[in-house]
DRENSE-551095 format. One record per residue (C-alpha): residue number from 1; x, y, z. Coordinates in Angstrom, 1 decimal. Example, Ala and Ser with C-alpha at 12.3 -4.5 7.8 and 13.67 -1.06 7.14 Angstrom:
<node><k>1</k><xx>12.3</xx><yy>-4.5</yy><zz>7.8</zz></node>
<node><k>2</k><xx>13.7</xx><yy>-1.1</yy><zz>7.1</zz></node>
***
This chain:
<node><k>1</k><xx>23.9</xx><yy>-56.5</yy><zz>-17.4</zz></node>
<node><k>2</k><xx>26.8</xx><yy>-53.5</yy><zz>-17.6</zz></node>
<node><k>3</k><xx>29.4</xx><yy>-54.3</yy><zz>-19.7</zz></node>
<node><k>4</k><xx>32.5</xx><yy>-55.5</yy><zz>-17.2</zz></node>
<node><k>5</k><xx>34.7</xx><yy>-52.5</yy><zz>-18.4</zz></node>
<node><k>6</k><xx>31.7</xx><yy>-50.4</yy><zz>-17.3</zz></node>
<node><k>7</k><xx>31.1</xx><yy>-52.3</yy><zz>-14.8</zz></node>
<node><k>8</k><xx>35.1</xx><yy>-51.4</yy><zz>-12.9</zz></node>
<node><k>9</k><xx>34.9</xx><yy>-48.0</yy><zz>-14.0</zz></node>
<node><k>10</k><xx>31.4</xx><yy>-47.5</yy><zz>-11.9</zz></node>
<node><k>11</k><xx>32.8</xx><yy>-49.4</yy><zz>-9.0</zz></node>
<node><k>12</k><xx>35.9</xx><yy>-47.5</yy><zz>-8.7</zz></node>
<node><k>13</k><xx>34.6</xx><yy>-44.0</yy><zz>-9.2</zz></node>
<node><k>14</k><xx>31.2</xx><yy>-44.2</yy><zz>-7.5</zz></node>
<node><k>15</k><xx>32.1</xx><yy>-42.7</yy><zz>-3.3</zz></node>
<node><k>16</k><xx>34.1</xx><yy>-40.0</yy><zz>-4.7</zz></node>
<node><k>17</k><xx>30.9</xx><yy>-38.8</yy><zz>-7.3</zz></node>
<node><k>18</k><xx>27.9</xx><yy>-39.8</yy><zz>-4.8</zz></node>
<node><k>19</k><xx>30.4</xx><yy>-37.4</yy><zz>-2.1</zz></node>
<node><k>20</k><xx>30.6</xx><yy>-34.4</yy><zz>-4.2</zz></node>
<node><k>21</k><xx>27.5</xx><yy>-34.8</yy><zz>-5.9</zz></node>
<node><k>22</k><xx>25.3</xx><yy>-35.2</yy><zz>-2.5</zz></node>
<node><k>23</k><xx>27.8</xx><yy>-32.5</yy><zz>-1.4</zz></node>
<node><k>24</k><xx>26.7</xx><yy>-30.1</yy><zz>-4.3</zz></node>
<node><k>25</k><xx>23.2</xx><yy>-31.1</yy><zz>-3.9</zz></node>
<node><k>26</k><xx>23.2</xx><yy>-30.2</yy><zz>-0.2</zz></node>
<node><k>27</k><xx>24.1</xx><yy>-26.4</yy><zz>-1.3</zz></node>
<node><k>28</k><xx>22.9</xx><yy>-25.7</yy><zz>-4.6</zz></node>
<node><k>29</k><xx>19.2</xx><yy>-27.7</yy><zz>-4.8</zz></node>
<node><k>30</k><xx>16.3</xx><yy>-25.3</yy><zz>-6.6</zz></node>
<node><k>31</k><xx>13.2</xx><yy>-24.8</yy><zz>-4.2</zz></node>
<node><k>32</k><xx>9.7</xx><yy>-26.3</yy><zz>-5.8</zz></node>
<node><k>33</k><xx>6.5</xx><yy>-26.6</yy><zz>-3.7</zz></node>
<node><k>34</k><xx>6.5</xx><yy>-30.2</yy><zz>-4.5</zz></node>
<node><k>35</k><xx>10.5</xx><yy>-31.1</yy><zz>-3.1</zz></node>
<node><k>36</k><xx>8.8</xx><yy>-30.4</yy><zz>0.3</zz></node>
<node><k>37</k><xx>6.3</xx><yy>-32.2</yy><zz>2.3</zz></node>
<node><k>38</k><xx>6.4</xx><yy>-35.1</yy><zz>-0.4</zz></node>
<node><k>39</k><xx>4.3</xx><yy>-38.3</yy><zz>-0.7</zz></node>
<node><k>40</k><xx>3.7</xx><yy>-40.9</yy><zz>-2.7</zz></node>
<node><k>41</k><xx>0.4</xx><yy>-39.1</yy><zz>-4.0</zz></node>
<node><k>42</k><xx>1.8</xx><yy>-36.0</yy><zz>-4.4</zz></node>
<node><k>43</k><xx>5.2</xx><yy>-37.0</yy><zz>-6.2</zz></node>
<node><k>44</k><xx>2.7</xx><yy>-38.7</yy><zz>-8.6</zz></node>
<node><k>45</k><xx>0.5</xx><yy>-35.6</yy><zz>-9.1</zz></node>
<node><k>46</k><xx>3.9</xx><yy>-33.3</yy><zz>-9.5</zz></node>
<node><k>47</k><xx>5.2</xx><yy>-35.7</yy><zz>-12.0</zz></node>
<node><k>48</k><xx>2.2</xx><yy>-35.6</yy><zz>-14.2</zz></node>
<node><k>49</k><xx>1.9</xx><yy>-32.1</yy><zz>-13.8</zz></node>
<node><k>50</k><xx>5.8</xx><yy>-31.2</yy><zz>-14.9</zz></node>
<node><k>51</k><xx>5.1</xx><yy>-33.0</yy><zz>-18.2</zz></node>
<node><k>52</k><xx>6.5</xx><yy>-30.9</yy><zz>-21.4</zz></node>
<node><k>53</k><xx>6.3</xx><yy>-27.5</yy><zz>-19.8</zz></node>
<node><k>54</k><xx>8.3</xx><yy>-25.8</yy><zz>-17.2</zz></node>
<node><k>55</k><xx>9.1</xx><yy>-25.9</yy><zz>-13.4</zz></node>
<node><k>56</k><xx>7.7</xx><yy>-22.3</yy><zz>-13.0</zz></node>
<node><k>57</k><xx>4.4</xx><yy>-23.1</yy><zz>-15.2</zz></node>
<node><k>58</k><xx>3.9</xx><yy>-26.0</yy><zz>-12.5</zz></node>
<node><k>59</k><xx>4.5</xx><yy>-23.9</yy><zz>-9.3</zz></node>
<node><k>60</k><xx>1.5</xx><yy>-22.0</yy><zz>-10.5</zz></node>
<node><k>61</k><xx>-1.0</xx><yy>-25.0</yy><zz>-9.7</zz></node>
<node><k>62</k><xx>0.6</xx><yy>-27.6</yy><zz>-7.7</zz></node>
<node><k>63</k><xx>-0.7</xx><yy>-26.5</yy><zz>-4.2</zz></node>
<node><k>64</k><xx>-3.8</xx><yy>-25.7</yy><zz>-5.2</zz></node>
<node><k>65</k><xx>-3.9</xx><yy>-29.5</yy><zz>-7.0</zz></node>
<node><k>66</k><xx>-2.5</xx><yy>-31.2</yy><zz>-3.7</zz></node>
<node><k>67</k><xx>-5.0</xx><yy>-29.0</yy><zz>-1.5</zz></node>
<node><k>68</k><xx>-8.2</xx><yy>-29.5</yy><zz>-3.3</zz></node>
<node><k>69</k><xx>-7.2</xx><yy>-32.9</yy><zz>-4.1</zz></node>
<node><k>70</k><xx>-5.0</xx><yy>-34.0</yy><zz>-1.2</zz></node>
<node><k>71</k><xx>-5.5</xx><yy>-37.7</yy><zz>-2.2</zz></node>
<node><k>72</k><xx>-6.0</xx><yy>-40.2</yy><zz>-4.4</zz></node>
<node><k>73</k><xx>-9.9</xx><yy>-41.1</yy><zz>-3.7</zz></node>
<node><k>74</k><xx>-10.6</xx><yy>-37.1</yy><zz>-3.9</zz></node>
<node><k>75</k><xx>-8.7</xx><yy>-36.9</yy><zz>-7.1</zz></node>
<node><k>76</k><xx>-10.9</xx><yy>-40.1</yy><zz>-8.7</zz></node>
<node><k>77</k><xx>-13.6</xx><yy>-38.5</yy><zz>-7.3</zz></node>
<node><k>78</k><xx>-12.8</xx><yy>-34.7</yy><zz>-9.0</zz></node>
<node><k>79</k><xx>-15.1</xx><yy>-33.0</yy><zz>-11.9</zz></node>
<node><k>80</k><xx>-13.2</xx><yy>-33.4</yy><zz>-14.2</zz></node>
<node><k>81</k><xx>-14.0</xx><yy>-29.9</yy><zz>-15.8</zz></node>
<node><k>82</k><xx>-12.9</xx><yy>-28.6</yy><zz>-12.2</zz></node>
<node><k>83</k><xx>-9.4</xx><yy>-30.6</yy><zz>-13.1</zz></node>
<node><k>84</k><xx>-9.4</xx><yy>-29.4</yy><zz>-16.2</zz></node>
<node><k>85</k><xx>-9.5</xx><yy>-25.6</yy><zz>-15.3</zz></node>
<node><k>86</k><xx>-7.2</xx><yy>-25.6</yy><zz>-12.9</zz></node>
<node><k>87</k><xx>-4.7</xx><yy>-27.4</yy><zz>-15.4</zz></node>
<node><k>88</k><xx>-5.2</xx><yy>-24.9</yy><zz>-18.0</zz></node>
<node><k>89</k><xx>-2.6</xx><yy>-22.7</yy><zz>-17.7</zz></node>
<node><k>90</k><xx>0.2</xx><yy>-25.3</yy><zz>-17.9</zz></node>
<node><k>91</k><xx>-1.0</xx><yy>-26.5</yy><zz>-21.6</zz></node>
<node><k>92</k><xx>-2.2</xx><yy>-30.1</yy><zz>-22.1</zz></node>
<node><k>93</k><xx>-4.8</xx><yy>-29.7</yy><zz>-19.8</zz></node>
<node><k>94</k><xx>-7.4</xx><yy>-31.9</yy><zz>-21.1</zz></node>
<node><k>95</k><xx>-4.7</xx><yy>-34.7</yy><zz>-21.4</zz></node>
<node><k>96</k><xx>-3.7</xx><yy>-34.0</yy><zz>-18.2</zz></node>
<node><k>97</k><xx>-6.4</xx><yy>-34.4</yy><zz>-16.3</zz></node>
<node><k>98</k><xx>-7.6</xx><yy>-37.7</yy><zz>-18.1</zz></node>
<node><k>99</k><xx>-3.6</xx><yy>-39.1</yy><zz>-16.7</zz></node>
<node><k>100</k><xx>-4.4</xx><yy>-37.9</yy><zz>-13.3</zz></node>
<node><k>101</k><xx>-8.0</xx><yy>-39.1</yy><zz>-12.7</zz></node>
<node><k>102</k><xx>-7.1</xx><yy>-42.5</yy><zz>-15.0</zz></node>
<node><k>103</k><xx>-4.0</xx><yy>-43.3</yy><zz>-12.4</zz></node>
<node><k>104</k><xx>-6.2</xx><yy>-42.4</yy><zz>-9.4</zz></node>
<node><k>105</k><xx>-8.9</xx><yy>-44.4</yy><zz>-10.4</zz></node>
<node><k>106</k><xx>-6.6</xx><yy>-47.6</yy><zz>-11.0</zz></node>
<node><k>107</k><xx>-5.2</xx><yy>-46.9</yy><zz>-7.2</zz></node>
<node><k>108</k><xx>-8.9</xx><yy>-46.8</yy><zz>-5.6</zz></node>
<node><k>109</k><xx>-9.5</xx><yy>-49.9</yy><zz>-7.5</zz></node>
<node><k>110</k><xx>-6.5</xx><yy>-52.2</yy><zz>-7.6</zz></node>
<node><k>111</k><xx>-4.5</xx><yy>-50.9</yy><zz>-4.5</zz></node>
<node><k>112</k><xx>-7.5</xx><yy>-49.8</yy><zz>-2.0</zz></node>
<node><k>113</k><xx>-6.1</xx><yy>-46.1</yy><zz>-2.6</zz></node>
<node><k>114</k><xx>-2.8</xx><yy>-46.2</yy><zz>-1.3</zz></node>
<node><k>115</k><xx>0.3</xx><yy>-45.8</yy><zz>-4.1</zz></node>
<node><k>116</k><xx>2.4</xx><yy>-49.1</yy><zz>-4.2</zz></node>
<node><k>117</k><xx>5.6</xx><yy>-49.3</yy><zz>-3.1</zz></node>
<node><k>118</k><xx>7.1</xx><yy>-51.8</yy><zz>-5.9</zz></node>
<node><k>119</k><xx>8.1</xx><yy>-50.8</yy><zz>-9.1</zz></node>
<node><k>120</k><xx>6.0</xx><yy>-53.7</yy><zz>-11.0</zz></node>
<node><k>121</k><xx>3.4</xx><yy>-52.1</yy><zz>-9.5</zz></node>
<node><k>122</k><xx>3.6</xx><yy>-48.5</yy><zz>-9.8</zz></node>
<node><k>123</k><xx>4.2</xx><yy>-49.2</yy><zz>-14.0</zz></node>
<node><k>124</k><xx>0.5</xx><yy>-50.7</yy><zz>-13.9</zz></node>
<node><k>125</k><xx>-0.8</xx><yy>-47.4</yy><zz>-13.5</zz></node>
<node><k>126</k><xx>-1.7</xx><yy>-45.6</yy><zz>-16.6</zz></node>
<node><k>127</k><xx>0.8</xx><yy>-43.6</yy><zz>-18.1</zz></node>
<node><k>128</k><xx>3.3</xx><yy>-44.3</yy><zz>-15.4</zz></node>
<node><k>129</k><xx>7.1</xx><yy>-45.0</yy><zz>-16.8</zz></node>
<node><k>130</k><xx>10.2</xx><yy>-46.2</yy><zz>-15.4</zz></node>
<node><k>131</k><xx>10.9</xx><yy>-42.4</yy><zz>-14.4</zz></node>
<node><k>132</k><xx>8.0</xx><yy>-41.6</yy><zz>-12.5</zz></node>
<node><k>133</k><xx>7.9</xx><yy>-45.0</yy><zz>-11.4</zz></node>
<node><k>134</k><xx>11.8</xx><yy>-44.0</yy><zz>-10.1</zz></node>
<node><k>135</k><xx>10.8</xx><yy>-40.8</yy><zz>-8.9</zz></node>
<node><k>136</k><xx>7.8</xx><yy>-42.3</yy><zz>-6.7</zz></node>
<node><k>137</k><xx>10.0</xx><yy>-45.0</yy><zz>-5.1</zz></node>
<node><k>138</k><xx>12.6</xx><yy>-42.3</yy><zz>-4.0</zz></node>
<node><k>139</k><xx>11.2</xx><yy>-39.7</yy><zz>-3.3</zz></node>
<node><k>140</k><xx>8.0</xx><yy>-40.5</yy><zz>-1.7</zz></node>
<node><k>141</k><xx>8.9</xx><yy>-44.0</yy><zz>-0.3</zz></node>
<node><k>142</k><xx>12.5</xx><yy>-43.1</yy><zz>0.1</zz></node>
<node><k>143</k><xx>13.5</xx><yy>-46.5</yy><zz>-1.8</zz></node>
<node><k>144</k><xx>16.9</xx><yy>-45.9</yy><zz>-3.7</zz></node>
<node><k>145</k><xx>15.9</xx><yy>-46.2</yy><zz>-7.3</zz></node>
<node><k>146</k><xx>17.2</xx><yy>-44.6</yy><zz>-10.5</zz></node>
<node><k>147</k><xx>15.6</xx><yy>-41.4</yy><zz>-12.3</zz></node>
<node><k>148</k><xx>16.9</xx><yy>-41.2</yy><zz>-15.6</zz></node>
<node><k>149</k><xx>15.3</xx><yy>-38.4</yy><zz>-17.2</zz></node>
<node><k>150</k><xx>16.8</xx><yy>-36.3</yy><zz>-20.1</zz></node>
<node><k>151</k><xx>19.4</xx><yy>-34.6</yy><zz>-17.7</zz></node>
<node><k>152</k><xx>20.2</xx><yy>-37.4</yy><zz>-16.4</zz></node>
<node><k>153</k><xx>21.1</xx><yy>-39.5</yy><zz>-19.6</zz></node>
<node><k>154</k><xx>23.1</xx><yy>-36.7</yy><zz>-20.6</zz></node>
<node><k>155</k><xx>25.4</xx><yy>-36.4</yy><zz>-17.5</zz></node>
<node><k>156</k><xx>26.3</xx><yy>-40.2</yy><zz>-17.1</zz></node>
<node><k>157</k><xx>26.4</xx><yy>-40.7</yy><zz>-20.8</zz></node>
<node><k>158</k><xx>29.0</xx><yy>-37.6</yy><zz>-20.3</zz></node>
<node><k>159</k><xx>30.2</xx><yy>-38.8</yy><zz>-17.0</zz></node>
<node><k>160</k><xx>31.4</xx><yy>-42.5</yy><zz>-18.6</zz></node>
<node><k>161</k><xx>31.8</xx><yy>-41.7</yy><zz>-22.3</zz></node>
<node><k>162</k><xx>35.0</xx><yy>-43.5</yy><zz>-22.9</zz></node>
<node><k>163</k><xx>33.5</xx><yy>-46.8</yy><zz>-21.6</zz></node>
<node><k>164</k><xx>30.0</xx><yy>-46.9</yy><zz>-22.1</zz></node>
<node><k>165</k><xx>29.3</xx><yy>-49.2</yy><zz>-24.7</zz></node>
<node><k>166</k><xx>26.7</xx><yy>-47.1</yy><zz>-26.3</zz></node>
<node><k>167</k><xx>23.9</xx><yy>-44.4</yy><zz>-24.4</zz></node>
<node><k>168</k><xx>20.8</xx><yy>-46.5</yy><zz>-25.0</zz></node>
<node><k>169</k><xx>18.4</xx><yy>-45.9</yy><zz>-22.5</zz></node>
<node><k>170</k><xx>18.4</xx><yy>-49.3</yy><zz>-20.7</zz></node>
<node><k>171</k><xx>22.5</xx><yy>-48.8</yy><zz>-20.3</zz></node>
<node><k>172</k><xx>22.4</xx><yy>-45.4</yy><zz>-18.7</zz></node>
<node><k>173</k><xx>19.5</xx><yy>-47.0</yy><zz>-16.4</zz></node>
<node><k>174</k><xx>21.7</xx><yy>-49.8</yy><zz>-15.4</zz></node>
<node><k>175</k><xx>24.5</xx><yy>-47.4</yy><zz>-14.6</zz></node>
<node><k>176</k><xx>22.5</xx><yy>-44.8</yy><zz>-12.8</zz></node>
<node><k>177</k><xx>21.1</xx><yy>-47.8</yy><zz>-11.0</zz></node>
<node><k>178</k><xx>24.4</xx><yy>-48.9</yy><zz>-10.2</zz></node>
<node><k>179</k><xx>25.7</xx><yy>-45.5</yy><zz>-8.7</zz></node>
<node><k>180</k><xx>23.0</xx><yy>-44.8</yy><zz>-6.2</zz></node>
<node><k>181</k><xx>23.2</xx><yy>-44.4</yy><zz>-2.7</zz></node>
<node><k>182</k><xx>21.3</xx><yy>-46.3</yy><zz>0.0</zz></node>
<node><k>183</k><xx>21.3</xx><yy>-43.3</yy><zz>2.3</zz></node>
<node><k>184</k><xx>20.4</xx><yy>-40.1</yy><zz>0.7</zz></node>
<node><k>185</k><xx>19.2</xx><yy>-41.3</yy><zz>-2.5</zz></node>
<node><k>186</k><xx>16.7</xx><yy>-38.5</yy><zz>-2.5</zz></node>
<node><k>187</k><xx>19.1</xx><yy>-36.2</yy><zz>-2.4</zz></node>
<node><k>188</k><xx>21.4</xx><yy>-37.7</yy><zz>-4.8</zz></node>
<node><k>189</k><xx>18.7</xx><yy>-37.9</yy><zz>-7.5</zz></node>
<node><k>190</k><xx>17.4</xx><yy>-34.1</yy><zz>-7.4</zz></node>
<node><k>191</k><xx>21.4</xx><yy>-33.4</yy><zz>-7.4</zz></node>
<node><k>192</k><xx>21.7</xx><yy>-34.7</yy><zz>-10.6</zz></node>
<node><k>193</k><xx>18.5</xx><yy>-33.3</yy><zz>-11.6</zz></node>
<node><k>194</k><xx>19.6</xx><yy>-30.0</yy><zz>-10.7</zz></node>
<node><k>195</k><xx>22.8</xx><yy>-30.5</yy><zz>-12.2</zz></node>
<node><k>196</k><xx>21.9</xx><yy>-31.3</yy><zz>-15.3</zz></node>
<node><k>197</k><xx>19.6</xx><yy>-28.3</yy><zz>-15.4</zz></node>
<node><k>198</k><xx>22.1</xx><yy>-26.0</yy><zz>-14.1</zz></node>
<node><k>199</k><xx>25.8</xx><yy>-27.3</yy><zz>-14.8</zz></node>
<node><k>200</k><xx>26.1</xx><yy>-30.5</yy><zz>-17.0</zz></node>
<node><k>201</k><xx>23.6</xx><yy>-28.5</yy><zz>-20.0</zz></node>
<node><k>202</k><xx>22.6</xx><yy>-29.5</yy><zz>-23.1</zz></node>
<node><k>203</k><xx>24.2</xx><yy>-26.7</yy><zz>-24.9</zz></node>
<node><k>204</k><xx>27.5</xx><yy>-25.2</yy><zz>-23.2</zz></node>
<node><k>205</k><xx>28.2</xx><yy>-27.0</yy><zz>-20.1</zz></node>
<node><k>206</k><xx>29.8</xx><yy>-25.5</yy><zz>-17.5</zz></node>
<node><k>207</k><xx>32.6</xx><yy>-27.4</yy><zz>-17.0</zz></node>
<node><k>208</k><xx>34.5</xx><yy>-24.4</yy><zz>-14.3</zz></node>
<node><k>209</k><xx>31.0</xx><yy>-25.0</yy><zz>-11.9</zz></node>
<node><k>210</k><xx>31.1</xx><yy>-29.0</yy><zz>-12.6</zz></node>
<node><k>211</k><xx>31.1</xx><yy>-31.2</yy><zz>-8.9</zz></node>
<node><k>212</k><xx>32.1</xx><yy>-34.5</yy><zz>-10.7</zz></node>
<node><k>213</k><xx>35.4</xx><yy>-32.8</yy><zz>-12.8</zz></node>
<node><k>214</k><xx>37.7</xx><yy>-35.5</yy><zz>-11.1</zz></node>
<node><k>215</k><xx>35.0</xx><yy>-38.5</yy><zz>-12.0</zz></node>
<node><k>216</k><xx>34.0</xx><yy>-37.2</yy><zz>-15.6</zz></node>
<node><k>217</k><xx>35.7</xx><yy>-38.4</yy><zz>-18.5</zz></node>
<node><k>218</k><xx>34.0</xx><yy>-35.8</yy><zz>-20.8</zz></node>
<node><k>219</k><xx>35.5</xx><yy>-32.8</yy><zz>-18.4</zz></node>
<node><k>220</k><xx>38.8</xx><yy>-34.5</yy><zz>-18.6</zz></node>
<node><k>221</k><xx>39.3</xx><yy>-35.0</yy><zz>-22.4</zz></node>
<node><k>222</k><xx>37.7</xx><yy>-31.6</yy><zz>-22.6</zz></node>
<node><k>223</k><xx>40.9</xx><yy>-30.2</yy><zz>-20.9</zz></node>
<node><k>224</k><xx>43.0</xx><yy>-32.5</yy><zz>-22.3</zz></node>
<node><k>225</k><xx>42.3</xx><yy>-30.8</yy><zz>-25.5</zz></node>
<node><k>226</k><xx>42.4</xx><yy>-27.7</yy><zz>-24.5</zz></node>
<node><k>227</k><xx>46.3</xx><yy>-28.2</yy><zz>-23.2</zz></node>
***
C-alpha cells in the first residue's frame, strides 16, 4: 500500500506526467524489430532475448527467432542445437535457449499454447518475473500494467525522491502501477523505457532534454541548487 504522502503526491502530479511523457514518447521512441507487429509470443521471445546484453546484439536475431519459430508449439518443438546457434552471437546462448524452449513447453502443456493473459499466470512460466510478466500484459495484450526495469526504478525513484519512503522495488512497483494510463499504456511504458535510456541516465542525466521537469522533484532541487 503507498504511503498516503505518496499516495497525494501521485494523484496530483500524474495527467500532467502521463501528457508530456506519452507526448515525448510519441516523438522520440527508438525503432526495434520487436516494438512492431507485437504479440504475446513474440514480446515473450524479445524479452528473453534482451537479457544482459544490448538492443543492437538482439536486432541481430530476433526476426530470424520469430520467423523460424513464429510460435510457441514450433518453439517447444525447436532442436535445440538449432536454438542454440542462432542465439550465439548474443552470449548466454545455451541459457537462453533452455528459458525459451522451458517457457514454451510449460504454454503447450498448461495453457494449450496460447500465452495467458493474467499476471498469476504468466509468473508460472519458467523464468518469467514481474517485468516480463508487465511487459507481456502491455504490450502484447494491451493490459495497463507496470514495467519496472532498471530505468524505470531510477526515474520514479528520481521523479518522487522527496516523498518516497524508501526505493525498494515493491514501492517503485506500486507507484509506477499507480501512474499508468488506461489508454496508451503501451506507449507510456516504452516512453519511460526510452527515457531512462536516453534522458533520465544513470550517470549525467539530462536534465535541459527532461519531459517531466515540472513533475520531477530531483530536476527541481537540482536547480534549486544551482540558483
Amino acid at each position: 500500500m503507498i504511503d498516503p504522502e505518496l499516495e497525494k503526491e501521485v494523484r496530483d502530479r500524474r495527467a500532467e506526467l502521463v501528457s508530456s511523457l506519452v507526448q515525448w514518447g510519441a516523438e522520440n521512441l527508438r525503432d526495434f524489430p520487436w516494438r512492431s507487429g507485437r504479440s504475446p509470443y513474440k514480446v515473450l521471445v524479445a524479452e528473453v532475448i534482451l537479457r544482459r546484453t544490448t538492443a543492437t546484439a538482439a536486432a541481430r536475431v530476433y526476426d530470424e527467432i520469430t520467423q523460424r519459430y513464429p510460435d510457441v508449439l514450433a518453439l517447444s518443438q525447436a532442436n535445440t542445437c538449432d536454438l542454440e546457434v542462432l542465439l550465439l552471437s548474443v552470449g548466454y546462448y545455451k541459457r537462453r535457449a533452455l528459458i525459451l524452449k522451458e517457457a514454451a513447453a510449460l504454454v503447450v502443456a498448461e495453457y494449450g499454447g496460447e500465452i495467458p493473459d493474467t499476471q498469476e499466470a504468466l509468473l508460472r512460466i519458467p523464468q518469467v518475473g514481474p517485468y516480463t510478466a508487465g511487459a507481456i500484459l502491455c504490450l502484447g495484450f494491451g493490459i495497463p500494467a507496470a514495467m519496472v526495469d532498471s530505468n524505470v526504478l531510477r526515474i520514479i525513484s528520481r521523479l518522487f525522491c522527496n516523498s518516497l519512503p524508501n526505493q525498494a522495488y515493491q514501492t517503485v512497483l506500486e507507484v509506477a502501477e499507480a501512474v499508468i494510463p488506461k489508454e496508451g499504456c503501451d506507449l507510456f511504458n516504452l516512453a519511460m523505457l526510452d527515457l531512462g535510456a536516453l534522458v533520465c541516465r544513470y550517470d549525467r542525466p539530462r536534465h535541459d532534454l527532461c519531459p517531466l521537469i515540472s513533475v520531477c522533484d530531483t530536476v527541481v532541487d537540482h536547480l534549486f541548487t544551482k540558483t
